[in-house]
Structure formats: C-alpha cells, structure tokens
ZAPA-476914 format. One record per residue: residue in one letter; x, y, z of N, C-alpha, C, CB in turn. Coordinates in steps of 0.02 Angstrom, whole numbers, plus 50000, padded with zeros to 5 digits. Glycine has a CB too. Example, Ala and Ser with C-alpha at 12.3 -4.5 7.8 and 13.67 -1.06 7.14 Angstrom:
a506604971650390506154977550390506604983550390505654977650452/s506424988850354506844994750357506455000250394507044997050286/
***
This chain:
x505225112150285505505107650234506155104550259505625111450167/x506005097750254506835095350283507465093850222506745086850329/x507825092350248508625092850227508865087050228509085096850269/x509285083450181509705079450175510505082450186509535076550112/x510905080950232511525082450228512015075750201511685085350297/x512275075050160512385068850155513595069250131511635065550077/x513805066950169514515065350161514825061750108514675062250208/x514945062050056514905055750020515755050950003514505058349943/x515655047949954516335045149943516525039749999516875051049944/x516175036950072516185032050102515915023650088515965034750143/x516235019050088516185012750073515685010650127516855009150071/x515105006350097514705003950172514614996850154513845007950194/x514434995350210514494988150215514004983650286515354987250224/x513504977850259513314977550302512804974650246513324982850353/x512014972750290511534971050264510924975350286511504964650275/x510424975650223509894981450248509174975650214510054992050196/x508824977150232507994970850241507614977350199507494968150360/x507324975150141506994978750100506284982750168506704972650026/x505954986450140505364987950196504644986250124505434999250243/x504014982550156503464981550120503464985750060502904982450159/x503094982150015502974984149958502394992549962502644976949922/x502514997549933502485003949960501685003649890503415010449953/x501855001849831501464999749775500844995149777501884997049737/x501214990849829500554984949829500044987149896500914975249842/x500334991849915500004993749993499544997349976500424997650051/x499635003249926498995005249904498295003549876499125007449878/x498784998649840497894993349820497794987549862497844988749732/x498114984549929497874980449980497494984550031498424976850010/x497714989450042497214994550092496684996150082497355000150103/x496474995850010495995001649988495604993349962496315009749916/x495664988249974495334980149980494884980150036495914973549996/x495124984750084494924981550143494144984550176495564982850195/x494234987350094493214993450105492654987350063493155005750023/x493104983550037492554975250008492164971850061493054967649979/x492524973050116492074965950171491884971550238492844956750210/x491394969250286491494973750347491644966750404490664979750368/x491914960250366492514957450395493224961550424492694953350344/x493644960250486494104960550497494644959950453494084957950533/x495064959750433495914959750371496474963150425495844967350272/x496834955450432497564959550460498024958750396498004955350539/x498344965350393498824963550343499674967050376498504967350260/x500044964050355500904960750394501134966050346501324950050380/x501704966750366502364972550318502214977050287502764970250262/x501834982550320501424988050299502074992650287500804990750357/x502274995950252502704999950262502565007050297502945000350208/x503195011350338503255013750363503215022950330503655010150387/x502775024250272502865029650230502385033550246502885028250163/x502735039050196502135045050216501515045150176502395052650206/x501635041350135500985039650056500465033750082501485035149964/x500725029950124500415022350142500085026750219501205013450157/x500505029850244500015032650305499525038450295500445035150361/x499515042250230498865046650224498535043050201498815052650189/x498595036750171497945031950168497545027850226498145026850126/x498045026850273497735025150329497205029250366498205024050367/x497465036750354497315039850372496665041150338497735042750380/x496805042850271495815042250255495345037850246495575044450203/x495815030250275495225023650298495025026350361495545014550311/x495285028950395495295031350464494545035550471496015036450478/x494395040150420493985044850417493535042950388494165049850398/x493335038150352493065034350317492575030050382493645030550271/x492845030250426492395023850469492715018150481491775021050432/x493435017550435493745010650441493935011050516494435009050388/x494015003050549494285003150625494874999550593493814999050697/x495265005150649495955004550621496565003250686496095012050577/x496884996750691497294994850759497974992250731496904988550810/x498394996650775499284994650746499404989150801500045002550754/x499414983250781499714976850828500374977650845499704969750793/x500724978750799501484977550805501744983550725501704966250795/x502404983350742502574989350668502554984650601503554993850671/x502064988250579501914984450520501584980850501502164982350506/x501134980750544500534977150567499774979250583500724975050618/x499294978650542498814983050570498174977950559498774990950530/x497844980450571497004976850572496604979850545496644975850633/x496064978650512495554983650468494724981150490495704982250366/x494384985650467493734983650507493224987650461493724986350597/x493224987850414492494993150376491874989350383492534994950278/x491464988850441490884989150455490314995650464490954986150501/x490714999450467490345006150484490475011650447490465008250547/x490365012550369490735015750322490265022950319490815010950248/x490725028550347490295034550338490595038950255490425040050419/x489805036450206489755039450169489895046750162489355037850161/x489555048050206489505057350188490155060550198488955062350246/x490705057550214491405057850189491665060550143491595053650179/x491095054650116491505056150026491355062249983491245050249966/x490845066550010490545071949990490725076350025489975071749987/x491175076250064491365084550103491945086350079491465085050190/x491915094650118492615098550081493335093250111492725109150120/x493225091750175493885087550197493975080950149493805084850282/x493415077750122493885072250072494105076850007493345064250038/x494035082250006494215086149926494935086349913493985094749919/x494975088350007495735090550037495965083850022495845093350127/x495865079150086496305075150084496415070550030496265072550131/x495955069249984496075062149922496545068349870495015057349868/x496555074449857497065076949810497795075649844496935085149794/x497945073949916498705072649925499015065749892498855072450004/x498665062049886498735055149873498465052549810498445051749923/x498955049749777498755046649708498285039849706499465044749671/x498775037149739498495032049767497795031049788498795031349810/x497545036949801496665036749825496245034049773496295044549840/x496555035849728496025034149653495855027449682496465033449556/x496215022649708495815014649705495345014049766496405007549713/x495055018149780494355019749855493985018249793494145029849913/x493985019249743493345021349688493095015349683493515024449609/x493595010449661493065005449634492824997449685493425002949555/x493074999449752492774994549825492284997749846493264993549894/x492225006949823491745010149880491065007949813491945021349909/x491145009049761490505008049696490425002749705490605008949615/x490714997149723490634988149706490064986849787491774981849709/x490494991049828489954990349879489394992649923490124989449902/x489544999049901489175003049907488725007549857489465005349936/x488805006449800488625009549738488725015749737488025008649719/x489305018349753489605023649749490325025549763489295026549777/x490615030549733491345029549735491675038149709491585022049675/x491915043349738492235048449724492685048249737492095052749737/x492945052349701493735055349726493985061249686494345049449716/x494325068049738494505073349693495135070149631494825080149747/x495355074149585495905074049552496505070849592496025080649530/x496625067149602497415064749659497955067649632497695055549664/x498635067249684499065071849678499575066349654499195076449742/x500205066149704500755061249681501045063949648500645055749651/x501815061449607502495064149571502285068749529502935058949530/x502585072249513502595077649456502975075149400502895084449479/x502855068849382503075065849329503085066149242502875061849345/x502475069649243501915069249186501325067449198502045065249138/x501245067249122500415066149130500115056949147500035069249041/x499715058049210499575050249228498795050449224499885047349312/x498625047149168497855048849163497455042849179497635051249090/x496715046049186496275040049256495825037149202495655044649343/x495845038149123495395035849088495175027749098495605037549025/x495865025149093495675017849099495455013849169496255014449074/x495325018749236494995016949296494365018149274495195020549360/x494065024449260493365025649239493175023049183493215031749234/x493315022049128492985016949079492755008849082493385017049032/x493345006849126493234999949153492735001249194493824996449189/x492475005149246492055003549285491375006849232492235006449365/x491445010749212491035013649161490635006549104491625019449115/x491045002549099491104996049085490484991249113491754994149112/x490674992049179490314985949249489644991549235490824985649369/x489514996249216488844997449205488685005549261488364989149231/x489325005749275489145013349318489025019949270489865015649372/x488855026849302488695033449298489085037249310488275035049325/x489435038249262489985043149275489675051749258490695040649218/x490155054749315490295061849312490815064449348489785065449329/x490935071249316491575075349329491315082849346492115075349259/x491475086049396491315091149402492115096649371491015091149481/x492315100449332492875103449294493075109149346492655106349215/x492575110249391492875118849425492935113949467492395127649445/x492795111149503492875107449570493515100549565492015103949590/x493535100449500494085092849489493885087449523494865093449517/x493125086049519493075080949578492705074649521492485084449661/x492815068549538492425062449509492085059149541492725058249483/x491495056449498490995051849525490805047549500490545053549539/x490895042449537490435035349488489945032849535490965027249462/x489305030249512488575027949546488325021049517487955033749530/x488145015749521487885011649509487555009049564488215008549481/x486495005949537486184999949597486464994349588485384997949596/x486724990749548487124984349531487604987149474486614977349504/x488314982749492488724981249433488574975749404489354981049444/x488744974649340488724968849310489204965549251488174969149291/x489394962149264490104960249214490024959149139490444953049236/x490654963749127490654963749057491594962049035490294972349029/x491344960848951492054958448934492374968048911492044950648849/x493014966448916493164974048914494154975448910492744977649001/x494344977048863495104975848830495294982848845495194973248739/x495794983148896495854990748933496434993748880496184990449032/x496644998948877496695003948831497785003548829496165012848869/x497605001548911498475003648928498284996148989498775015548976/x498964995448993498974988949052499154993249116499684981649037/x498774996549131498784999949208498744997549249498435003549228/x499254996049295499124993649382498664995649402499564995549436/x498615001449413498095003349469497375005049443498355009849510/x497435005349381496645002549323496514996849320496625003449244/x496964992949319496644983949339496474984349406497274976549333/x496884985549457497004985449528495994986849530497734992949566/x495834991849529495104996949533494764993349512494975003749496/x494674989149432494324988649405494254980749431494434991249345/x494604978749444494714968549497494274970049554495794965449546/x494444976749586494154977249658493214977249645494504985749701/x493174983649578492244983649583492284976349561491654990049518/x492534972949507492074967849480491894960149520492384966449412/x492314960649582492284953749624491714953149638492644952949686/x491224960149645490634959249701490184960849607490544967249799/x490194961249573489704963749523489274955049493490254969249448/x488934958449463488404951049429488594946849381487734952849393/x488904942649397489154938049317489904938849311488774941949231/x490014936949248490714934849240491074942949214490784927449174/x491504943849226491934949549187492804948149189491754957549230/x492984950649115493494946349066493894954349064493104941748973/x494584955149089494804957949096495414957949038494784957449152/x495454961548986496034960048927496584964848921495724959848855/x497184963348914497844967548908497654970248978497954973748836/x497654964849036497494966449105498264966049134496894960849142/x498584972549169499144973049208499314967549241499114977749248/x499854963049246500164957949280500674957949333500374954949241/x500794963249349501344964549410501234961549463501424971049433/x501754958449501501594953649552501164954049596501994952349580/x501314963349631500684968849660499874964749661500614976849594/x499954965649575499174966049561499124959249564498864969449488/x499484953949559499404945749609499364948449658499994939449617/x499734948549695499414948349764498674949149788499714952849796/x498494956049757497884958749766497244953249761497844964349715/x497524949949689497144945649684497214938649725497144945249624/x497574936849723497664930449787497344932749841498474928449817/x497284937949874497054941649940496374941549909497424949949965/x496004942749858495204944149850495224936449835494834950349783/x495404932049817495254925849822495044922449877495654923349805/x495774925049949495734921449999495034923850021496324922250045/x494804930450011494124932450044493624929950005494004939850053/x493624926849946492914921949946492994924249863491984924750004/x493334927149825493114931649774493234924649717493644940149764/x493104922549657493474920749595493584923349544493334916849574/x494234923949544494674926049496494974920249452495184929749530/x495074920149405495524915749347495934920449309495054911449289/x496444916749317497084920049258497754925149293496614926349195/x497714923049353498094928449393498664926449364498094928649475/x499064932549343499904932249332500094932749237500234922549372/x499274932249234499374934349151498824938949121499354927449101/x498904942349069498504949249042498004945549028498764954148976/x497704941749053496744939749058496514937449112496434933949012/x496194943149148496034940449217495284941849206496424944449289/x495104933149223494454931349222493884931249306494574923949188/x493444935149310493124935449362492514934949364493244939549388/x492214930749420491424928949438491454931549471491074923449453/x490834936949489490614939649538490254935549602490244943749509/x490394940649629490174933849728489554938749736491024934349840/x489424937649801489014940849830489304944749890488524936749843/x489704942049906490054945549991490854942349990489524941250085/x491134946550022491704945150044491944942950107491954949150033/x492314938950134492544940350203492954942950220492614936950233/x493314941250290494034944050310494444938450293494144946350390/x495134941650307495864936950283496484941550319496004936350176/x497154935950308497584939050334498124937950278497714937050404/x498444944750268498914946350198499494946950234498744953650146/x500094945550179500754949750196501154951950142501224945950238/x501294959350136501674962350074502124959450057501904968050077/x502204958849992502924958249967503254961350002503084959949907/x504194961249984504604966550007504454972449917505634962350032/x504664977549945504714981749878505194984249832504524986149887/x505194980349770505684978849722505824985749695505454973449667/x505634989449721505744997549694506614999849748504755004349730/x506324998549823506964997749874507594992149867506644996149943/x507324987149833507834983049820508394983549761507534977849816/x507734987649695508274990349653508804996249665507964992149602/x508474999749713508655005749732509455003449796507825009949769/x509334998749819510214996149855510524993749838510394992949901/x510354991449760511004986949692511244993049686510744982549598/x511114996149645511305002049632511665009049691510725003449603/x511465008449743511955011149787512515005849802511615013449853/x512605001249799513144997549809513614997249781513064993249811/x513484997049700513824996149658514205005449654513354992349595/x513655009149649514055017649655514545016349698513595024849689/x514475016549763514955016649813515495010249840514565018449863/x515255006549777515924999749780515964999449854516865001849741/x515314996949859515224993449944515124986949929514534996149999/x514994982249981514874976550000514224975650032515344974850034/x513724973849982513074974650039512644968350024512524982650028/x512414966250059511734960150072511134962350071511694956550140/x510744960550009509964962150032509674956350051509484965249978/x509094956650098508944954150140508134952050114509104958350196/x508014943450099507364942150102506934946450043507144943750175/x507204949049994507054949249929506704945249882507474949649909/x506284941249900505784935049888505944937049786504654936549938/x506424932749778506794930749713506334933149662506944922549704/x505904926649662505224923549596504974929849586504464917249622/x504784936049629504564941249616505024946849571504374943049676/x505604944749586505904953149535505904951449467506844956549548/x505794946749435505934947349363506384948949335505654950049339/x506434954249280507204955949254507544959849274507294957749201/x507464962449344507584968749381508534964549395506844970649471/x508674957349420509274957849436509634956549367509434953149494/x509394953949314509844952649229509784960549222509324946649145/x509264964549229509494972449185510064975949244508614979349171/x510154973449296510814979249332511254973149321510774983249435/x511534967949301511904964149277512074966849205511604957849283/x511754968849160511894970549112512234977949097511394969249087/x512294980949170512894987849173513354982549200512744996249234/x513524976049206514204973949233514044973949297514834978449218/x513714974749328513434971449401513434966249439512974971249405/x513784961149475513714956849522513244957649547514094956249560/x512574953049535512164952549591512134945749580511514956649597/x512244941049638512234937649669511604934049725512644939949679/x511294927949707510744922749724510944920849803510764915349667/x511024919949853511094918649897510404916349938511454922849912/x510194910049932509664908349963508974914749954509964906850039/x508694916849981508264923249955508424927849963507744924549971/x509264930149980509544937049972509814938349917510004938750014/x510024944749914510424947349876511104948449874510234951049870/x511594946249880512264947749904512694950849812512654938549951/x512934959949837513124963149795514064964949849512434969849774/x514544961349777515394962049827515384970449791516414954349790/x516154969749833516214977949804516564977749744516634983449854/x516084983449713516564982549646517154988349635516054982749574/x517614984749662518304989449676518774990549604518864984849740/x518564986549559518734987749494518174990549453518974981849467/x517704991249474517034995749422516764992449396517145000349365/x516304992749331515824987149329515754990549242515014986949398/x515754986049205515544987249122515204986849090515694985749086/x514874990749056514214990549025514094986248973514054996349003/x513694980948951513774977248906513414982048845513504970048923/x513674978848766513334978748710512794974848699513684977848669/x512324975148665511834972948601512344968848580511524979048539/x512074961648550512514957048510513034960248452512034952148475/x512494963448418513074968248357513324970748358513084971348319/x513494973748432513984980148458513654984648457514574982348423/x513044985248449512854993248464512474994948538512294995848402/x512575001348540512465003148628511905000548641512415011048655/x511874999348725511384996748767510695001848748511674997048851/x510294998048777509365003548770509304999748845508415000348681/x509215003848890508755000948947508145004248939509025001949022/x507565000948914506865005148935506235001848980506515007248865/x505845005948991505435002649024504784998448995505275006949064/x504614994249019503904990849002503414990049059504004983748975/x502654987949008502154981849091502774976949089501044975149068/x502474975549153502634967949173502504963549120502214965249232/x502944957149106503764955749155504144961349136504324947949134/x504014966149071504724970049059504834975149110504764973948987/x505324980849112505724982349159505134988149188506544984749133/x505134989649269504834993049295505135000749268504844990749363/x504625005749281504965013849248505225016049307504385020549213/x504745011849398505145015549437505975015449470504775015449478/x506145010849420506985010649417507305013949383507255005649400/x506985016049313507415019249263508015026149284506865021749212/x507795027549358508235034649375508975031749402507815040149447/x508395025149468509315022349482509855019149437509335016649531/x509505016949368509885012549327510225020349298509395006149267/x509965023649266510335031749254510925034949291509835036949270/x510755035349367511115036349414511775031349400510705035449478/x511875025649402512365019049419512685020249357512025010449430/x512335021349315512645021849234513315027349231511935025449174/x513175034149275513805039849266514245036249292513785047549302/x514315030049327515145029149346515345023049319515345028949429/x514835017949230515215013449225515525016549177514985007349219/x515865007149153516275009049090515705007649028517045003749083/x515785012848997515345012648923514665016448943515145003448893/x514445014348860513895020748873513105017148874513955027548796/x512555020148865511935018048873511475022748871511875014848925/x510935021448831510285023548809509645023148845510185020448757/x509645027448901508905026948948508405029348901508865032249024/x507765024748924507245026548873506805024148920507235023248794/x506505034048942505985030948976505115033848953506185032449058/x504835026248922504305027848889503705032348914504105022348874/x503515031848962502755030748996502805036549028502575023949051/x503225040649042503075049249081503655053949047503235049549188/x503615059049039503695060848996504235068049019503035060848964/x504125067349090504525073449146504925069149191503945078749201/x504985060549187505385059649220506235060449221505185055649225/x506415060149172506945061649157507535069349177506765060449100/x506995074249188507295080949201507515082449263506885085849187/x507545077049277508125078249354509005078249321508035068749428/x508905076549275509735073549264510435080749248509685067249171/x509875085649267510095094749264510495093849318509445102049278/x510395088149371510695091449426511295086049433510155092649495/x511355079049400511905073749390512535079649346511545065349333/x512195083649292512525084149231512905091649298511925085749134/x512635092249334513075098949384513475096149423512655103949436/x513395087849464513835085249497514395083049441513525080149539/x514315082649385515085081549330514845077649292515855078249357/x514115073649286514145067549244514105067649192513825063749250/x514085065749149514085063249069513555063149058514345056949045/x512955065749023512365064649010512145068148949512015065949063/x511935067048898511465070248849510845068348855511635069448785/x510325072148882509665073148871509475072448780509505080848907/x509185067648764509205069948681508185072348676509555060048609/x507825070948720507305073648722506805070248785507075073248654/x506065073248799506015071948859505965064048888505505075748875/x506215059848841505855054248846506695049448846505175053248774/x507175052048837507805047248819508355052348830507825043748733/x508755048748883509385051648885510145045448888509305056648954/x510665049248864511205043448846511775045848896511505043248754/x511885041648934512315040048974513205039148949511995034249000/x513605041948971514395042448944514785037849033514735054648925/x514785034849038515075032349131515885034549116514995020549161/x515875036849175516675039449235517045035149219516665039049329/x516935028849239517375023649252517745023949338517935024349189/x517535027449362517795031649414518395035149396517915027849473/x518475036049354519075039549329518875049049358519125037849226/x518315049049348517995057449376517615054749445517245062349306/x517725057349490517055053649546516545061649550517485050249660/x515935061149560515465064449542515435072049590514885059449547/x515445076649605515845082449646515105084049658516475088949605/x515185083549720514495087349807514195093149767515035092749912/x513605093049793513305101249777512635099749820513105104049676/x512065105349806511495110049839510775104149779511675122649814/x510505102649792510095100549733509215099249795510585091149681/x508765097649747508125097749796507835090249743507495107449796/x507635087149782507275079549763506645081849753507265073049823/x506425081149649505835080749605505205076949624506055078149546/x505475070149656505005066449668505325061549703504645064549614/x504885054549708505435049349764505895046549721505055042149809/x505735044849659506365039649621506735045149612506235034649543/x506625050049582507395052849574507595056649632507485057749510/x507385056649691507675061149750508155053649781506895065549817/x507835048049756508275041849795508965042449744507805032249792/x508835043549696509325043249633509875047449667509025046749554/x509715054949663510125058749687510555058849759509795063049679/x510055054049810510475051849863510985047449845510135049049911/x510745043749813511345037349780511975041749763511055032549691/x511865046949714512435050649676512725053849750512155057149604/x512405054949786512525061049843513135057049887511685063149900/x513235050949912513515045549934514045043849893513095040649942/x513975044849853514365041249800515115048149774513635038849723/x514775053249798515185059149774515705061149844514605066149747/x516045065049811516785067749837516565075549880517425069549754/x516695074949940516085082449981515565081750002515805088149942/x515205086250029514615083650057513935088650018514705084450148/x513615084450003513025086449972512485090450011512745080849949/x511905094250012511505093550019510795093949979511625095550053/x510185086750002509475089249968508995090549991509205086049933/x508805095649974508135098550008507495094149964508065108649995/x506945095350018506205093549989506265086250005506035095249899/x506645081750057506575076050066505945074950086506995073950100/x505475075250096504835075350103504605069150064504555081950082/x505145072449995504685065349930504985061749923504495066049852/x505545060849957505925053749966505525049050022506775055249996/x505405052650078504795049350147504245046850108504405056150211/x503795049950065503415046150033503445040450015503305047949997/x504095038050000504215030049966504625025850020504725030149885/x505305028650047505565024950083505645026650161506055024050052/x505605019650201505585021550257506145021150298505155018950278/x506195027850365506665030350368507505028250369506465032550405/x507535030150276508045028550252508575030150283508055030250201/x508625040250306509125039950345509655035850401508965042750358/x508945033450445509245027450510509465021950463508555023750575/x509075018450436509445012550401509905013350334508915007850383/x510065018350319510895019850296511425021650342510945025450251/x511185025250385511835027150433512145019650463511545032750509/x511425013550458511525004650484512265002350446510724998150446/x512355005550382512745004050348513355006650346512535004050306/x513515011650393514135014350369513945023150332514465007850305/x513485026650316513085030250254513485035450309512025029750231/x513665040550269513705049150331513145051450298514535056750327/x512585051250332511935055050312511495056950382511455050050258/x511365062450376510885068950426510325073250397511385075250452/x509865070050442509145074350423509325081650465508265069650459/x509355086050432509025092350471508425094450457509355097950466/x507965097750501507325100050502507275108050491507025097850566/
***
C-alpha cells in the first residue's frame, strides 16, 4: 500500500494541463466492441481504472496498440466470447465499475452481455437497475445469478422501444445508447443523462455511422443501423481534475493556470467555486486562478440566508466535486451548506478535516455545514488514509494546504482517477513524496 507524504503550507505556482476525461473514457472504450473497425482514440488518461479496462479489452480479443502516451488504437474483430463466462472475467469485471458498460456493445452485437457485480468507491449504494431495464426494454433476457453476483443479458435481435429511465444515469444512458445504435427501429430515450461525456459518446457513435437525435438534451432519439465503422476520437480534458486545481489554488493562495480546459464544457462548475469568493478567471481556453492572499468570501442567497451547494444531472452541479468544494470551504470567510444528494457515504470523510481543526457539522449522511478559518486557524498535519478518489484528492488539497507534514495512506484510490499527480504537483512547487 503506498503513502502520500505531503509538506504543506507552501505557495505553488506555475501551470498544470488537465489529463483526459477519466469518466468519458469508460464509456468511449467500452464503444470500441460496436465495430470490428479500427478506433484511435487521443487523451486516454494515464489511470489505474482506465487501464484495467484496457486491460479487459485486452482479454476480450480487443487488438490493442499504444502509438504515443495517450494514444491507443482498438481493433475488436476477433471477440473471444468464452471470456465472458470464465472465473477470470468474475475476477476481473468486480475491480472496475466501469465494466458495467461491456454489457450493452457486447448484447447489441453480439447478443450477449455479462458482467459480475462491479466494484469502484465505497460511496453508497450505486444501483444497475436503470442499465438492465433499459436494455430489458430493447427486448433482452435478463438474469442474475445471487450466490455468484453475476449478470446476464441475451437477446437474437434488439429492437427499439420508447422508454423514460427511472434516474438520469450516465452510465445507464451511456449502455443503453451503446445496445440501441445497432437494434431494429427507432428508440426514444426520456429523462436521458446529458453530460457532455455522454455527448461525446454520442458524436463518436455518430461519426461511426450510428443516428442519434437530441444529443445534449434529456431526449435522445435513435435509429438503429446495421453496422458500425471505425473513427478517430479525442477526450475531453476532465472537469473532475480541473475542479479539483481551483480549489487547490485557492487553499494554498497560489497562483496557478489551468491549461486547455475546453470552457463550453464545464458549465456551472466555474460560477459555483466563484460563489465561495473565488477568482476564476477566462483566459482564452485556460483557466487563470491569482493568489488569493486576502482569502476569498462566501456569498449569500439573495435574502441573506446561507449558501446550499448541492449536487444535480447535468447542467446542475457534478457530485464528483462536492468534496473539493467542502474541502475549500474550511478556510473561507462564512459558512455553507454541502448537500450531497445522490450517495449517501460520501460525505464521511469529513472525520478526518474535523481532526485537522476544521469547522464542520455533519448534520446527517447526506449534508454537512461548513464554518471557514478565514485563515485565521490554518488546518494542522496529521496520519489520515484516502476513502475513495474525490475525497482522497480532497484530503491532499487540505494536506498542502496545512501547517506540518501530513501523511495518506491507501493512495491507490487517488491513482484510480488522477494521473501521476505526485510528478505534476511537485511541477508546481507541491512538497509531496510517494513512498512504497
């Protein structure tokens, strides 16, 4: 298990280049089992979540070639089924959450599609109802084996149907877009997830021959094709890393530039860290954050009453920010109401802010209220272990930001999301050391 050693209380300065979208990589990879066309796709990120997927296209039959970093080529012409039925996919699809979206390219094209229970954050409860009903939908055969935790869906043809999903799930639209491109007829996708992600995905099944209507709004309309081809994609940058260096900037009243942050994509991500009193700053397609050497103030609600940051779907605010906006919150001025809807364990990291000195009332698992420093207290070093990646990034933020030197164990689940953060913080000025 490795180690974060981290120094904190240093000013950095400099510019850091977001790394590919870590979110949209999961459902562009798991595209590339539609065609046994070629797909190069650009700004792959460098993680440990995006490479056990490579890794079970890998085993899968996909041909798989790294051009350049970040760069790879795909090739599913030669798809070995009997994969999907052995003890090694049991193993490997429970490390990865993300696997769930094999299900509905491997059914659309193969008329078949498993996957054990997937793993991922220990967040709460993230349930797969609305992947399997939608395809349950297109006309497949579902089963679950309960001692084995394993799922199955079977269909000889899909065929499109109209169908108003339950929750606006990314990666339940993501699944349910992928079977229905290749299925029979039209299928009408309602209170369908809109995250830029799930554009992309779709612009990319377009470029390969697919039609889609309605991309970018909760009705995505689709005719089924017959075949797909190849194409060449390139990730977003990932607005999860970009929120995640406002917010170290502003902790450590640095001076930092983000880099190629393709604007039109973040939505309210730069007005909600503006609304703790944040400078962020438009600079052609960067981000330029000054230091805030006087601190930064939390605004009111028109009537004066305290802030609510919570999360929504798209456009409203992503949940995988809600830790760094938490984090940034112990050192402004004034207070604020995190409310984070949709998981229900994310929040219980804040045991280990409320030990570095911060201000926090937990009022239950779903909402906690923020009291900020002002830097008047700066946040005091300690021993802590990273829950998952947003709040293990959270806690690096605080870790930097504090007086002594920290350490976090279990970085493991920070590698899952970002890539190697260590080297490109130390780019900045950061006193931070992996030990092994």
């Amino acid at each position: 298990m490795g180690t974060f050693k981290i120094e904190g209380g240093h000013q950095l300065k400099g510019s850091i280049k977001p790394q590919g979208a870590k979110n949209e990589a999961l459902q562009i990879l798991c595209a590339v089992l539609l065609t046994p066309e070629l797909v190069t796709i650009n700004n792959i990120p460098d993680i440990v979540d995006v490479n056990k997927l490579i890794s079970l296209l890998k085993k899968l039959g996909v041909k798989v070639e790294k051009l350049s970093q970040g760069t790879y080529t795909f090739q599913a012409d030669d798809v070995n089924l009997k994969y999907l039925e052995s003890d090694e996919f049991k193993v490997d699809g429970r490390g990865l959450r993300g696997s769930i979206m094999i299900v509905g390219p491997m059914l659309a094209r193969f008329g078949k599609g498993y996957i054990p229970k997937p793993g991922g954050d220990k967040i709460g409860r993230r349930r797969l109802d609305t992947h399997f009903e939608g395809l349950i939908n297109l006309g497949a055969k579902f089963r679950y084996s309960k001692e084995e935790q394993f799922y199955g869906v079977e269909a000889d043809k899909l065929k499109g149907a109209y169908m108003l999903l339950e929750e606006a799930s990314v990666t339940g639209t993501a699944n349910i877009v992928m079977a229905a491109v290749l299925a029979e007829g039209r299928t009408t996708i309602y209170n369908a997830a809109c995250e830029p992600y799930l554009q992309q995905l779709c612009k990319m099944l377009n470029r390969m021959g697919a039609k889609i209507s309605g991309v970018g709004s909760n009705m995505l309309i689709i005719d089924g094709v017959d075949s797909l081809g190849g194409t060449e994609h390139t990730m977003l940058p990932d607005m999860i890393e970009i929120g995640s260096w406002i917010g170290l900037a502003a902790m450590t009243k640095s001076e930092l530039t983000i880099t190629n942050v393709s604007w039109d994509d973040l939505g309210v991500i730069p007005a909600t860290f503006r609304k703790l009193g944040i400078t962020v700053e438009k600079r052609g397609d960067d981000i330029h954050i000054p230091a805030h050497t006087d601190g930064y103030e939390i605004q009111s609600f028109i009537d004066g009453s305290i802030l609510t940051i919570a999360d929504a779907p798209w456009p409203g605010f992503t949940p995988d920010l809600l830790s760094i906006i938490l984090v940034v919150a112990t050192q402004a001025r004034g207070s604020v109401l995190i409310h984070q809807k949709m998981f229900e364990s994310r929040l219980f990291f804040v045991d280990k802010l409320i030990d570095m000195g911060a201000k926090i009332i937990l009022c239950d698992p779903h909402r906690a209220t923020v009291i900020g420093h002002d830097y008047k207290s700066t946040l005091k070093a300690t021993t802590m272990t990273s829950p998952d990646i947003r709040a293990g990034v959270s806690l690096l933020i605080a870790a930097l930001s504090a007086k002594g030197t920290s350490t976090i164990q279990n970085i493991e689940q920070i590698d899952r999301g970002y890539e190697r953060i260590d080297e490109r913080l130390r780019a900045i000025g950061a006193h931070i050391e992996r030990i092994e």
